[in-house]
MARTOR-488536 format. One line per 3 residues: for each residue x, y, z of N, C-alpha, C. Coordinates in steps of 0.02 Angstrom, whole numbers, plus 50000, padded with zeros to 5 digits. Layout:
X/Y/Z/X/Y/Z/X/Y/Z  ...
//
This chain:
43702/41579/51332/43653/41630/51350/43644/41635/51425  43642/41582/51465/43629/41592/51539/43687/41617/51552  43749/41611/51539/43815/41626/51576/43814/41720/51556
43764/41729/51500/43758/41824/51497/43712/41848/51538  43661/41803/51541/43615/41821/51572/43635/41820/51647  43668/41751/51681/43700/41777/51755/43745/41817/51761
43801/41841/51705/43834/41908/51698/43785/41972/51712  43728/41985/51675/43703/42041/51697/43674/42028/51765  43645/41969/51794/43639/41979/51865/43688/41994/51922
43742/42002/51890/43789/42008/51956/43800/42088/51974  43820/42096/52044/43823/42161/52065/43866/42206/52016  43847/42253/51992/43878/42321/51939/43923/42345/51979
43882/42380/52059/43926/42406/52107/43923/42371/52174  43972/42347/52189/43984/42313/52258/43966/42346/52297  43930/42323/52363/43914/42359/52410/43954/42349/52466
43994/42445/52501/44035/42439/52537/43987/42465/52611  44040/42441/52670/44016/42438/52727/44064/42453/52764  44061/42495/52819/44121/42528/52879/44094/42451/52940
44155/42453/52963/44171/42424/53027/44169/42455/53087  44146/42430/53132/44166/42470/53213/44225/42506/53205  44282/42463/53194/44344/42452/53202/44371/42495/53151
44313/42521/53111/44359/42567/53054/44371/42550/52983  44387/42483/52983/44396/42448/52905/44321/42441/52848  44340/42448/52801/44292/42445/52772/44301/42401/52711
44239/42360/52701/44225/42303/52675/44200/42303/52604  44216/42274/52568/44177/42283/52507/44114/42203/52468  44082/42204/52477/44038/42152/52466/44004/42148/52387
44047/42090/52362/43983/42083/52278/43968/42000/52281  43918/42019/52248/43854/41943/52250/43880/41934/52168  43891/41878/52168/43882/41851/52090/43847/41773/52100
43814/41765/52016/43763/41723/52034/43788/41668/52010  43794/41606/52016/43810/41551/52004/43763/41505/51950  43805/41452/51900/43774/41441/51824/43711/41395/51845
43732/41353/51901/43688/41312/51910/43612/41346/51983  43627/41395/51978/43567/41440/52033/43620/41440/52105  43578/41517/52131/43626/41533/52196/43673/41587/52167
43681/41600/52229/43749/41674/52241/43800/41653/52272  43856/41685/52240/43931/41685/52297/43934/41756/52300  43949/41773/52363/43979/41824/52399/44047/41848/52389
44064/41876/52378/44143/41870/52389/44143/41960/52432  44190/41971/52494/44203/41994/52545/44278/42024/52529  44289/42063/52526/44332/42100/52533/44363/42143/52564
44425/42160/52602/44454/42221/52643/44468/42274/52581  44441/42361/52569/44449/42401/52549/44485/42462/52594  44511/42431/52635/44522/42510/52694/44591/42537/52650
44637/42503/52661/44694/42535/52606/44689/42568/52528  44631/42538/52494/44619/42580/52439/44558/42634/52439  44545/42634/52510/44498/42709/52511/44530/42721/52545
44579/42730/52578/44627/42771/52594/44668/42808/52530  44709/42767/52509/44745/42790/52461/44696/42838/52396  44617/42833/52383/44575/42857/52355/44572/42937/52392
44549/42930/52445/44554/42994/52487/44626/43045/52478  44652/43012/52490/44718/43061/52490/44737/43088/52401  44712/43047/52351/44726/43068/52290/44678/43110/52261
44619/43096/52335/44545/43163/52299/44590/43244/52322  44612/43221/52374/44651/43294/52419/44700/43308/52384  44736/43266/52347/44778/43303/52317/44779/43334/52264
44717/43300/52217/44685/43350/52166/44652/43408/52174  44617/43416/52220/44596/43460/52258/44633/43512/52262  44685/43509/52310/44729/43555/52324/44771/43571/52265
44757/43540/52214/44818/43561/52152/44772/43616/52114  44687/43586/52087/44656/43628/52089/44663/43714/52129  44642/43711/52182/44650/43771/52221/44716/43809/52209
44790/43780/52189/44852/43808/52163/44821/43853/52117  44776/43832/52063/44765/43838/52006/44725/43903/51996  44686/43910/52048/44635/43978/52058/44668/44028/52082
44723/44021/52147/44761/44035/52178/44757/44125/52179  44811/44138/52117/44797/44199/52070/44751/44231/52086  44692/44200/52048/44615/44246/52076/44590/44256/52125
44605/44226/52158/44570/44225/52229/44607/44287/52266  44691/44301/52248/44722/44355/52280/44676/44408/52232  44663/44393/52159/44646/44482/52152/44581/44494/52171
44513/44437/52215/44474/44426/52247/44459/44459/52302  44511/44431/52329/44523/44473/52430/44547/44559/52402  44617/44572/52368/44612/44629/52354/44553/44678/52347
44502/44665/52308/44452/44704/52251/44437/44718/52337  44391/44688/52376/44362/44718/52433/44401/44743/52495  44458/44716/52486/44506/44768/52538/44537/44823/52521
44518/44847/52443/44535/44908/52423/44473/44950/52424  44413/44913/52436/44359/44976/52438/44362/44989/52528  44360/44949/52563/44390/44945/52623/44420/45009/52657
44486/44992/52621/44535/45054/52646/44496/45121/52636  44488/45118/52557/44465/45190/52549/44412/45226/52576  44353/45179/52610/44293/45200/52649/44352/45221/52735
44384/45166/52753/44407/45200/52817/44459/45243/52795  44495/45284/52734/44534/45344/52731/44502/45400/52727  44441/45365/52688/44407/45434/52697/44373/45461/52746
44326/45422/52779/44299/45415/52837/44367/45462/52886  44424/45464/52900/44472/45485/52924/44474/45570/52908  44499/45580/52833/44494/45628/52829/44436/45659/52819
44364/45651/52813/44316/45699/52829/44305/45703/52914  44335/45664/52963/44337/45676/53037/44363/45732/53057  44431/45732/53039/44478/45780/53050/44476/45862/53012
44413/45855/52959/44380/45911/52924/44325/45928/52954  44301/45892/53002/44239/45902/53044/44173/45915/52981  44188/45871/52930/44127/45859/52877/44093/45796/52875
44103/45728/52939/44082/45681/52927/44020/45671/52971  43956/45687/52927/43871/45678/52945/43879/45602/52973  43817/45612/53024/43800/45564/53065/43756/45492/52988
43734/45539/52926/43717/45504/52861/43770/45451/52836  43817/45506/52817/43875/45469/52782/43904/45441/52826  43914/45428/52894/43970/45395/52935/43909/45316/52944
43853/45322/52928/43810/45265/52930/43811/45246/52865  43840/45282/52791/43849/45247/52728/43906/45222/52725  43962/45239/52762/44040/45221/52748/44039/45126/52793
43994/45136/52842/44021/45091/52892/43971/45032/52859  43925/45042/52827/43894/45006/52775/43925/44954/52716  43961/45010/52695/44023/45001/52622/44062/44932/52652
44100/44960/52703/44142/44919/52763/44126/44823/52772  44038/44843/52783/44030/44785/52839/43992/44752/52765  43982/44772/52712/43950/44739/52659/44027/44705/52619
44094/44749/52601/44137/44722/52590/44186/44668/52636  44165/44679/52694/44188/44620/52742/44132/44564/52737  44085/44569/52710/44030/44491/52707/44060/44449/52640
44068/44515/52585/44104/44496/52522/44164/44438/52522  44215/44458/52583/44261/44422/52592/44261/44344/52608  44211/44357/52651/44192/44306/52730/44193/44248/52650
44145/44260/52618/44104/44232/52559/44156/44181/52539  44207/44218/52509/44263/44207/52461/44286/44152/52516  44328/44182/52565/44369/44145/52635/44329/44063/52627
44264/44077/52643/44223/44014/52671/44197/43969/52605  44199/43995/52540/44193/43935/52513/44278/43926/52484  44313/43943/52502/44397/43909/52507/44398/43871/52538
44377/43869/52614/44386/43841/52658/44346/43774/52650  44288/43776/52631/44231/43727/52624/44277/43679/52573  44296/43683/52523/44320/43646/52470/44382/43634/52471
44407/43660/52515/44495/43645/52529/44493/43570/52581  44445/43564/52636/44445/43540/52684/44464/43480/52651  44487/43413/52689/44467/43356/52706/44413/43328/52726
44370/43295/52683/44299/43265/52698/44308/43206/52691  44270/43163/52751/44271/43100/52768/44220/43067/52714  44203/43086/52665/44180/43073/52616/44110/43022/52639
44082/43072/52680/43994/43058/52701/43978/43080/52651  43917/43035/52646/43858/43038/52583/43794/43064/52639  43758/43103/52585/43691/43141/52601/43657/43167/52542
43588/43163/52552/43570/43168/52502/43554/43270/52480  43579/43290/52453/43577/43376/52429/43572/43367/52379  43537/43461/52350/43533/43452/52306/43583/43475/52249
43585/43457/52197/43668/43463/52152/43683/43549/52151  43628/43581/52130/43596/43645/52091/43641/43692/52125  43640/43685/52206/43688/43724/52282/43775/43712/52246
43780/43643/52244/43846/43627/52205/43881/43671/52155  43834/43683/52099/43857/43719/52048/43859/43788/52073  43809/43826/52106/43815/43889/52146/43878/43893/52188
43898/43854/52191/43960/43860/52278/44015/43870/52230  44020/43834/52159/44095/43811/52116/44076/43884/52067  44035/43920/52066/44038/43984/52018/44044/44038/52063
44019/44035/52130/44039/44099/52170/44111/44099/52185  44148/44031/52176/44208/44038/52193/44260/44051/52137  44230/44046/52072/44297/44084/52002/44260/44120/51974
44220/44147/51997/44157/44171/51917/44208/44255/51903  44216/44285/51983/44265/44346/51954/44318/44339/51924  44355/44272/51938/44415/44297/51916/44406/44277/51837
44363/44239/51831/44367/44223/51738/44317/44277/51718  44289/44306/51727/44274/44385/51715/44343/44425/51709  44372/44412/51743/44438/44473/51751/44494/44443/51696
44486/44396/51670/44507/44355/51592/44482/44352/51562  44407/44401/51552/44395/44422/51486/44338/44360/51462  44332/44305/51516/44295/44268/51495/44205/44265/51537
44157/44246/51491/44081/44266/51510/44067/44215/51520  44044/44193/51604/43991/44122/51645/43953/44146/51656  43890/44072/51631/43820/44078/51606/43806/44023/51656
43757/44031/51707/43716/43981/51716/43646/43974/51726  43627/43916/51697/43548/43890/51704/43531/43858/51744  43502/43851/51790/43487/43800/51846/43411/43787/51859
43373/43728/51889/43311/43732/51887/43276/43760/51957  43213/43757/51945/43188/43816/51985/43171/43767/52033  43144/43687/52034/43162/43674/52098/43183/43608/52116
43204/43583/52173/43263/43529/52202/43271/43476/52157  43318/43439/52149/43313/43380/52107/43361/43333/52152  43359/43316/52188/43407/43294/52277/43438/43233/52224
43509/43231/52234/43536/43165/52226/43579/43135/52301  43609/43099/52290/43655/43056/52358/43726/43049/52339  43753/43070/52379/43823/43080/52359/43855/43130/52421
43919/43132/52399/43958/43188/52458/43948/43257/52409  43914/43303/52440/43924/43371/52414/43987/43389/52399  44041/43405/52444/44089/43436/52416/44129/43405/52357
44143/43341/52351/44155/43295/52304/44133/43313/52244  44091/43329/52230/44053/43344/52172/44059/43439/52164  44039/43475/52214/44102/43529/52193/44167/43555/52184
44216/43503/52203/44264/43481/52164/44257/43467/52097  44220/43422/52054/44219/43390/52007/44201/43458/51952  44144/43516/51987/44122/43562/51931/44188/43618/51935
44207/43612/51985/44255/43659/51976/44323/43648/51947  44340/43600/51943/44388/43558/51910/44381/43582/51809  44316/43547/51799/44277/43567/51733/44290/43640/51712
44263/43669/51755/44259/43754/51753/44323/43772/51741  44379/43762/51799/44446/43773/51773/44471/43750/51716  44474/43677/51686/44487/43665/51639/44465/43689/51574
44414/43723/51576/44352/43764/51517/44389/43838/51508  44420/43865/51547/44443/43923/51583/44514/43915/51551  44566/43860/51546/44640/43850/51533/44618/43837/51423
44564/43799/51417/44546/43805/51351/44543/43860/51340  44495/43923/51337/44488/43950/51301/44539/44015/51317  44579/44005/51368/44660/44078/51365/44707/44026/51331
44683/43960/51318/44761/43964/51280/44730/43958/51190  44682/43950/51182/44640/43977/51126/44671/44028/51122  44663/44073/51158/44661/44159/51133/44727/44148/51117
44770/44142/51162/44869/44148/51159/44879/44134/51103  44864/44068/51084/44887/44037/51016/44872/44077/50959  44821/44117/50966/44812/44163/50904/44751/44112/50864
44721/44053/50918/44679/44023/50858/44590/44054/50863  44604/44104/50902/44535/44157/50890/44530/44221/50873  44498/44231/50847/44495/44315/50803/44498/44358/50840
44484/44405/50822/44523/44488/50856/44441/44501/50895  44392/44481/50887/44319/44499/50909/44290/44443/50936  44330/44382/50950/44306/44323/50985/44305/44358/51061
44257/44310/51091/44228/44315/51144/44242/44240/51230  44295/44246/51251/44283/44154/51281/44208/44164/51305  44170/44118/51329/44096/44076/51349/44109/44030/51369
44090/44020/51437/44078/43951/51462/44009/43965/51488  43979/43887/51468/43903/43897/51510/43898/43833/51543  43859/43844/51599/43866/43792/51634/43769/43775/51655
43732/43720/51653/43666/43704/51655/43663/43646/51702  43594/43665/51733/43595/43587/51773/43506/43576/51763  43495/43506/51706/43436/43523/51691/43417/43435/51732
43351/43435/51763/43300/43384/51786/43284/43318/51711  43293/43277/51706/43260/43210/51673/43197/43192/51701  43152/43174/51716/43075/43167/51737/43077/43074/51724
43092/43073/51657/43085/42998/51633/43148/42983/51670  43195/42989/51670/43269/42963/51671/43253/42949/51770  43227/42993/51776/43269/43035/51866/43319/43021/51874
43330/43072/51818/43413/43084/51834/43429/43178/51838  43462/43200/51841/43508/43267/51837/43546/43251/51799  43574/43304/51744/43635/43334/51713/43652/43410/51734
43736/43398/51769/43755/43450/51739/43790/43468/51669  43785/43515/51648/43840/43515/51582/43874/43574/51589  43926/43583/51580/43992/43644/51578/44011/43619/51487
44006/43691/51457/44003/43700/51384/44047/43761/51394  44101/43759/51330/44154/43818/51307/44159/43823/51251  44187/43883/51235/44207/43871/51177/44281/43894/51152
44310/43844/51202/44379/43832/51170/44420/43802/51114  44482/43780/51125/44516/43728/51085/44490/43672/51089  44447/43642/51133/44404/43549/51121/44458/43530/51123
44447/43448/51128/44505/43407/51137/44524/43395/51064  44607/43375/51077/44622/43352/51016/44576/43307/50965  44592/43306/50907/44575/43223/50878/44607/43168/50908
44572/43120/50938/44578/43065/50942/44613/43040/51012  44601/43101/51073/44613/43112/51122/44566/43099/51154  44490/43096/51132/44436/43106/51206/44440/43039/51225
44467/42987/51211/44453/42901/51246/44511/42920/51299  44547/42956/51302/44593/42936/51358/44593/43018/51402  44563/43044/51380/44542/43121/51438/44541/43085/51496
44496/43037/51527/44483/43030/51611/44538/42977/51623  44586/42934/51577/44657/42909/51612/44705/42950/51669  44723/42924/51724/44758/42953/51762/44826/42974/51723
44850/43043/51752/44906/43074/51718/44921/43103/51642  44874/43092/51616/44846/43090/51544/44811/43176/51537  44851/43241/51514/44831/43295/51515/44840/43318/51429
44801/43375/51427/44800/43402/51344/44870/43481/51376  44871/43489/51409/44906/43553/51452/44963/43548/51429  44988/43604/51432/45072/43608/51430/45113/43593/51491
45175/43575/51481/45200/43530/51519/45219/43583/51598  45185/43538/51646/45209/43610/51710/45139/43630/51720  45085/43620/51678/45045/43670/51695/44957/43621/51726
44972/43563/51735/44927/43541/51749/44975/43448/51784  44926/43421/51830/44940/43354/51876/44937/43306/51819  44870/43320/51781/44845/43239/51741/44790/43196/51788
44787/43239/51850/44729/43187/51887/44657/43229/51909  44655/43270/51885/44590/43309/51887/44547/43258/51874  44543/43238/51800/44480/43219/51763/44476/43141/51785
44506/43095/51811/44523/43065/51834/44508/43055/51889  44506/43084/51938/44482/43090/52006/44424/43101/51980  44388/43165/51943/44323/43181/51950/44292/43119/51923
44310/43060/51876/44272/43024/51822/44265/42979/51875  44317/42964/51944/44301/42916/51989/44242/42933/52059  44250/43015/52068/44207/43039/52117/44109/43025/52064
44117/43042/52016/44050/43027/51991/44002/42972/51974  44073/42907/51984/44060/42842/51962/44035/42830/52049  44059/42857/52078/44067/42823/52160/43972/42837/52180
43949/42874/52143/43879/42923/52156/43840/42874/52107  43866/42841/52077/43826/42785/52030/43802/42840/51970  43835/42883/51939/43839/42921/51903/43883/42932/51821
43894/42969/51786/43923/42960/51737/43934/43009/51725  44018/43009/51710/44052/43091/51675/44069/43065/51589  44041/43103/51555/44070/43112/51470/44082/43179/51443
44124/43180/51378/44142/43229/51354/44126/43214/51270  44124/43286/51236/44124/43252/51166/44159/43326/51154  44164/43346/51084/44200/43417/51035/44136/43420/51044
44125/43496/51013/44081/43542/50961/44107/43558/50925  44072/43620/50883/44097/43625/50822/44153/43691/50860  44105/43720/50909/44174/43758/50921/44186/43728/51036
44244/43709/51029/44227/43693/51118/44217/43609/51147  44218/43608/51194/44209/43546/51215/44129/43553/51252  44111/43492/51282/44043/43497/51319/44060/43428/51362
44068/43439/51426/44076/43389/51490/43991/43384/51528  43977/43344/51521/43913/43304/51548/43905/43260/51626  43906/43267/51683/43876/43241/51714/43808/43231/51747
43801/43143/51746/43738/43147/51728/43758/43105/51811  43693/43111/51854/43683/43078/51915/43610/43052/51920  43594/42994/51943/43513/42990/51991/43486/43029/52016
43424/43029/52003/43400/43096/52076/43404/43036/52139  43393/43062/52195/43363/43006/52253/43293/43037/52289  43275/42980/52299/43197/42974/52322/43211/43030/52416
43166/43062/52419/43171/43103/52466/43099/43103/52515  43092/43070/52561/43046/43058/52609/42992/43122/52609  42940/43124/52598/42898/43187/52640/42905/43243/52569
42930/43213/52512/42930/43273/52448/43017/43314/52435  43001/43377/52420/43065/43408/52369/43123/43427/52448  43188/43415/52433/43238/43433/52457/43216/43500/52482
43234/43545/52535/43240/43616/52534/43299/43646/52514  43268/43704/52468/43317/43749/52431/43308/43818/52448  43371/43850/52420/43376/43930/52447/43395/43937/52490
43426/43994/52513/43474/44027/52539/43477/44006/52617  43495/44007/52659/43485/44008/52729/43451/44092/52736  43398/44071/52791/43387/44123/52798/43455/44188/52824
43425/44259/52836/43455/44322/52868/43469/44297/52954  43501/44305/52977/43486/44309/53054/43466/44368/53075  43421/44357/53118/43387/44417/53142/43426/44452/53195
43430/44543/53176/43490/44569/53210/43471/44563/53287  43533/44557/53352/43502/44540/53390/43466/44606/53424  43421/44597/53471/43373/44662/53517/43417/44657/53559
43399/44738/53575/43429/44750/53642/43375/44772/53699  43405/44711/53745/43347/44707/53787/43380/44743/53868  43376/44774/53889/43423/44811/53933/43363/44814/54020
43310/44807/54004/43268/44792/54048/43269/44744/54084  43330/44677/54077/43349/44633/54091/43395/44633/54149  43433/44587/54209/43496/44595/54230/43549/44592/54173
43596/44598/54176/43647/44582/54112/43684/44536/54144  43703/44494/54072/43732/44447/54086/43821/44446/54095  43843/44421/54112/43935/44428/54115/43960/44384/54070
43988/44418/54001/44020/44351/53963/44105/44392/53969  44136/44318/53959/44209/44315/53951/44243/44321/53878  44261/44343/53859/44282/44352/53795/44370/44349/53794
44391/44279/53762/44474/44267/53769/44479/44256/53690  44535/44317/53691/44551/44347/53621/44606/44362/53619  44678/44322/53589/44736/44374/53576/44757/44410/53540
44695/44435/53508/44726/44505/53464/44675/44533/53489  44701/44598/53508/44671/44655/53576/44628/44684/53523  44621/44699/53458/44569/44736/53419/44500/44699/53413
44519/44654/53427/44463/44597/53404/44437/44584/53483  44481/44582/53505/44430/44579/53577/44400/44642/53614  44441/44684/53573/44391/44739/53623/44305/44775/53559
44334/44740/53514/44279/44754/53453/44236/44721/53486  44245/44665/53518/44179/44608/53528/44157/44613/53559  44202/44648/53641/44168/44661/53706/44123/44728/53706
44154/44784/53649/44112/44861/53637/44024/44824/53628  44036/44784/53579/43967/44756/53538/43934/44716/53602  43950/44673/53634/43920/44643/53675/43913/44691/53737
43933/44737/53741/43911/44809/53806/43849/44822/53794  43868/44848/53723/43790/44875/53690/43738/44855/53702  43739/44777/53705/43680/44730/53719/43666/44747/53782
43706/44772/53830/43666/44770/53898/43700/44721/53931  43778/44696/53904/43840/44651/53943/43856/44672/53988  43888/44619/54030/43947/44639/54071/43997/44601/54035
44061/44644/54009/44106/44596/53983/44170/44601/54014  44196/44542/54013/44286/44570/54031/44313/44505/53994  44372/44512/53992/44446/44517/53934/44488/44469/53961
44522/44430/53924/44560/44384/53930/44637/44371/53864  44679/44398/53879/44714/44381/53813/44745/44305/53773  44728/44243/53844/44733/44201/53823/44719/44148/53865
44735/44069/53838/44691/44031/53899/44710/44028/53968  44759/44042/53974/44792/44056/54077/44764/44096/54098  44753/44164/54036/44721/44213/54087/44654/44202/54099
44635/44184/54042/44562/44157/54073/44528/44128/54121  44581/44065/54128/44559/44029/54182/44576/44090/54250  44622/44100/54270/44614/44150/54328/44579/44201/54330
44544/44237/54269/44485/44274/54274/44440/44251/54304  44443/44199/54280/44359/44166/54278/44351/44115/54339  44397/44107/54373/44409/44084/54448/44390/44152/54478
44411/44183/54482/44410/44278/54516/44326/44297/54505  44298/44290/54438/44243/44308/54433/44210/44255/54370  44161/44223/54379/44143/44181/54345/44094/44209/54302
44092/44188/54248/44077/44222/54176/43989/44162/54175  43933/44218/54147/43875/44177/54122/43901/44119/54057  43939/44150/54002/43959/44155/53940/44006/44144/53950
44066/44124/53907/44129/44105/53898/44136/44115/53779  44146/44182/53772/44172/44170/53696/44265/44163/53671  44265/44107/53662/44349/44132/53652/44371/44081/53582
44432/44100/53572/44452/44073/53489/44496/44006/53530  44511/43991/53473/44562/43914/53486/44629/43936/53491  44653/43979/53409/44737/43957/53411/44738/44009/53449
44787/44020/53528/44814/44068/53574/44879/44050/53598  44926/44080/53623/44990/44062/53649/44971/44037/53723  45012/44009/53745/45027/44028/53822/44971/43934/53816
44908/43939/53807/44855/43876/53805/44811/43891/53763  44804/43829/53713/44743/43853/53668/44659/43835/53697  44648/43870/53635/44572/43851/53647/44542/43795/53676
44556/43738/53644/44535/43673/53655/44548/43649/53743  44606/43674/53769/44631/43649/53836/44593/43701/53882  44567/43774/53876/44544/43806/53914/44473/43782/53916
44441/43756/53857/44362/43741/53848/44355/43663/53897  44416/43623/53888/44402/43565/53951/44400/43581/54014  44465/43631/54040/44481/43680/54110/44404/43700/54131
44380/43743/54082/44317/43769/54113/44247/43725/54122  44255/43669/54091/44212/43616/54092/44225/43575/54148  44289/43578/54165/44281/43516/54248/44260/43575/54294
44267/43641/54292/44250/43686/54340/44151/43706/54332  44159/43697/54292/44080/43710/54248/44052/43681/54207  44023/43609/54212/44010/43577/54171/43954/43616/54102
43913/43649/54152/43838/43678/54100/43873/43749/54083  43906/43765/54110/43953/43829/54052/43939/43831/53983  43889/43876/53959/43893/43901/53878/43962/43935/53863
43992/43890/53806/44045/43919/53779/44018/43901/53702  44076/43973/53671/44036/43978/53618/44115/43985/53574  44140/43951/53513/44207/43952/53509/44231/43975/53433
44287/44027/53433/44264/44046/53364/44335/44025/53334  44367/44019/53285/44419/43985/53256/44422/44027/53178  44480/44020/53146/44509/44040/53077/44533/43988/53028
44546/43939/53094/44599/43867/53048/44545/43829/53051  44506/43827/53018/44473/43755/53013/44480/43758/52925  44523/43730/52914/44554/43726/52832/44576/43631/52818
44604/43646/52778/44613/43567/52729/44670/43528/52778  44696/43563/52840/44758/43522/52862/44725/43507/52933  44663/43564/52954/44650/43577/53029/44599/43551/53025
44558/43515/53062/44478/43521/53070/44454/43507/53161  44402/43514/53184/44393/43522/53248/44386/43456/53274  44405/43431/53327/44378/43362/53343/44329/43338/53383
44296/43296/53376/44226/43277/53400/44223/43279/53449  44253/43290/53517/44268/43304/53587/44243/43383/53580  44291/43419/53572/44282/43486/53560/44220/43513/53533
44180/43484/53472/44121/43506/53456/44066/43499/53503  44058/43423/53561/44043/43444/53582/44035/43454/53651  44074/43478/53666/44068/43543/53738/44068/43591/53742
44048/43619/53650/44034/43707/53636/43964/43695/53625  43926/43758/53632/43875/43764/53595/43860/43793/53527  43913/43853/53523/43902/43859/53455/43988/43888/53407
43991/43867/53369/44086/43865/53332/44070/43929/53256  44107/43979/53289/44089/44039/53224/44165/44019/53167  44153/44038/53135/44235/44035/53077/44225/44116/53071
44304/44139/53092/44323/44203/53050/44318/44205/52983  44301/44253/52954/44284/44311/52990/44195/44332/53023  44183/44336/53089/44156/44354/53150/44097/44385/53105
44014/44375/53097/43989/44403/53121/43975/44453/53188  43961/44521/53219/43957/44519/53260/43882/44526/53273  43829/44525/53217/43789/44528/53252/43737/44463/53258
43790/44390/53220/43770/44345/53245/43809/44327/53308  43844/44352/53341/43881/44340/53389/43829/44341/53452  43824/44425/53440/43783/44436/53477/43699/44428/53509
43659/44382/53432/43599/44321/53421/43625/44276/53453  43691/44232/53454/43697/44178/53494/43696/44171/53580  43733/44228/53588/43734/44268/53654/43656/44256/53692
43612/44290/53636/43533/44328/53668/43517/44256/53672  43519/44204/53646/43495/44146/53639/43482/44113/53678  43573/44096/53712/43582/44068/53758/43558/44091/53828
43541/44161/53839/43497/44167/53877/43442/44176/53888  43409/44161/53840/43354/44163/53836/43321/44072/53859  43372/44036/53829/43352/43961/53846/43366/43959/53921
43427/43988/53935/43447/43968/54000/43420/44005/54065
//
């Protein structure tokens, strides 16, 4: 009996620890028969390494997997796109386009370019490489981020997502994106059930696919569940004990890794959490259940980020001189028109050489320019102008910050503020008013 009883005292989950130096340690206490603890100390850096790279590669096999949708995604809004600027064209040249409608078309435009941004940026968010920081958020954002990113295209397969979510925070600890990986993983897999349901012919001529997905609060537990429910093919008989084995898929051959569920059953365990599955009578039902965590000062904040407020134009002012280094001439002269408006002085740079000799010639309040450029990128012109100008506001906007690229901690910071294409311009132009306003 004591040797169960110091079994349950021993650490469940070892507690790991980073090094100066980078390595990371893994520490479990077990308790000894006759009283006392041993420690035992461990190097983990090679198997959270090798952990990391097998989250990314599920990841990215995932994202193969959406792939498809996501092109007929970007399409849907670059076809309303075109047709607002063809038409917009030909009522010009008919001399029928009202000062009304040329303010509804350019509307259509800048609402289907936010549409995109949307799509682009939670690709980008979930594609990345994350150093797999923990923070405490709340899950509820999670499930929102993993349905804005397939909900059309499994609509456009005929299949109907349901979700329930609670009305307010339930904060757990964990890496966010990790865990939208894990629902979206689910979601896809709920999504490959019920089209190959239909294919097989094992649903009727008036069946419907359903996936619903819930994320309900425990009070007693403090805990969270999500659940993702279908009603597909369910797992075989006598298959659900080995669903979360690595390489271990119900899929046809070619059409899936085997490490989805696998990765996700290890990202949820890592959160001190628990992934299960069982049948229904019709469908499967995947369960993760997590802790809430205790949150200083009361509830997590939820909801949207606010609107940015469009910027004023304050013209009663001197104007300021910003630099704008851009090598695609549409985009830079789009940015410098918008920043005129404000009451700028702007001038043009097509890349980082020219910049720097601009800006030797005439020195800029502002400095906005992108990274990838020929001739010198971003990163080498933002140091250039920093030994010349240490307190130089630069403000830096980029496209590649994806799963292979990310910015480096030097670079973040000697900008003040880092936009991702695609460009607001009229937060461009808020960051702008900002900076002079502080300065």
């Amino acid at each position: 009996r004591k040797r169960v009883e110091a079994r349950d005292r021993a650490d469940i989950n070892p507690r790991e620890r980073t090094r100066p130096d980078g390595t990371v340690i893994s520490a479990r206490r077990d308790p000894m028969p006759g009283g006392g603890y041993v420690t035992t100390y461990t190097d983990i850096t090679e198997r959270k390494r090798v952990e990391a790279e097998l989250i990314q590669s599920a990841k990215l096999a995932t994202l193969g997997e959406i792939a498809a949708g996501m092109v007929h995604e970007l399409s849907q809004p670059l076809n309303i796109i075109r047709f607002a600027a063809e038409g917009s064209v030909l009522r010009m040249e008919k001399g029928t386009f009202g000062a009304e409608d040329q303010k509804r078309q350019f509307e259509t435009i800048d609402s289907q370019c936010g549409r995109m941004a949307k799509i682009i940026d939670n690709m980008r968010v979930f594609s990345r490489k994350d150093d797999a920081a923990e923070e405490i958020f709340d899950p509820a954002e999670s499930v929102k981020t993993a349905v804005d990113l397939i909900e059309a295209q499994f609509r456009a397969d005929g299949i109907d997502i349901s979700t329930e979510l609670p009305r307010r925070a339930s904060p757990v600890h964990g890496c966010m994106v990790r865990l939208e990986q894990v629902i979206i993983n689910l979601l896809t897999n709920a999504h490959d059930s019920i089209v190959e349901k239909r294919e097989t012919g094992a649903a009727g001529s008036d069946w419907g696919g359903r996936i619903e997905i819930t994320a309900r609060h425990h009070e007693a537990d403090k805990a969270m569940t999500i659940s993702v429910i279908d009603n597909g093919l369910g797992i075989p008989e006598g298959e659900v004990e080995k669903i979360f084995q690595p390489f271990y898929t119900t899929k046809q051959a070619g059409s899936g890794t085997g490490l989805g569920l696998s990765v996700s059953h290890g990202i949820i365990e890592a959160m001190a959490g628990r992934l299960s599955v069982r049948n229904l009578d019709e469908g499967a039902r995947f369960d993760i259940t997590l802790p809430c965590a205790a949150v200083a000062g009361g509830e997590a904040a939820t909801g949207p980020s606010p609107r940015p407020r469009k910027p004023r134009t304050d013209r009663g002012r001197s104007p300021c001189h910003v630099l704008v280094v851009e090598d695609e001439p549409e985009a830079a002269q789009a940015m410098a028109r918008y920043l005129e408006e404000l009451g700028h002085r702007v001038s043009i740079a097509g890349d980082g050489k020219e910049a720097c000799e601009t800006f030797s010639q005439d020195p800029a309040d502002v400095v906005v320019t992108d990274l990838r450029m020929p001739r010198m990128k971003g990163e080498e012109l933002v140091k250039r102008l920093r030994e010349r100008s240490p307190d130089l506001p630069i403000i830096a906007v980029t496209g590649h910050v994806g799963p292979t690229e990310e910015l480096n901690e030097e670079l973040k910071a000697q900008v003040v503020r880092i936009f991702k294409k695609p460009v607001s311009l009229a937060r461009l132009g808020e960051a702008v008013e900002e900076i002079i306003r502080s300065g």
